[in-house]
N, C-alpha and C positions, 0 to 999 in steps of 0.2 A: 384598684382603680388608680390611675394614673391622672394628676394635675387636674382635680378636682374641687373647684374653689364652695360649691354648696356644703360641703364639710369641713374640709380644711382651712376654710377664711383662707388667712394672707400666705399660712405655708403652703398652699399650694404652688406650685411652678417646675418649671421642668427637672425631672428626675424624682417627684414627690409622688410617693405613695402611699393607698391607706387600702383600708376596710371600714365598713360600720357592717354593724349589728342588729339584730331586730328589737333588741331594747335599748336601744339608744346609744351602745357602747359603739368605739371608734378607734382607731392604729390608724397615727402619719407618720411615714418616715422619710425624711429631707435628708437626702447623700450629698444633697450643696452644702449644708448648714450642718451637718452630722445631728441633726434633731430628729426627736421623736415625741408624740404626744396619745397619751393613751388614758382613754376616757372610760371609765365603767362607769354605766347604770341600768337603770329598771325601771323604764317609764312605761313599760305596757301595764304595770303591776296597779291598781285590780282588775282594770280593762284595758279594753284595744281600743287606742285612737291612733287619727293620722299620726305620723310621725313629726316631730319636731326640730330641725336641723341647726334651729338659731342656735342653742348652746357647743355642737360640735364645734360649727365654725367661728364661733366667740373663743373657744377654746386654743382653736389654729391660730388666731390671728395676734391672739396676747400669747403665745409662747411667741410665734414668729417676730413681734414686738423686741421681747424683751432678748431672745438671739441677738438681734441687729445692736442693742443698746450694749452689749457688752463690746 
């Protein structure tokens, strides 16, 4: 997926892209920022519920953060 901000937070933007997973894991990679953010977990584990996206994109948005501050 390409420049998808429901996951990526703030790294998303043109040239970004990712994957998720069905247990919550996640791959962004930013060819603007030479970043990448890569998330394992296992949130189906011991049941299925809807899916959760707030921590991917919390995820994106404090790497993409702390890119810029350097």
């Amino acid at each position: 997926a390409l420049d998808q901000a429901w996951f990526m937070g703030e790294l998303a933007g043109r040239g970004a892209a990712g994957h998720t997973g069905f247990t919550g894991t996640m791959l962004v990679l930013d060819r603007a920022t030479d970043t990448f953010a890569i998330l394992l977990a296992n949130t189906v584990h011991p049941r299925r519920r809807p899916p959760d996206n707030g921590p991917r994109a919390l995820l994106g948005t404090r790497v993409a953060r702390a890119v810029r501050a350097i």
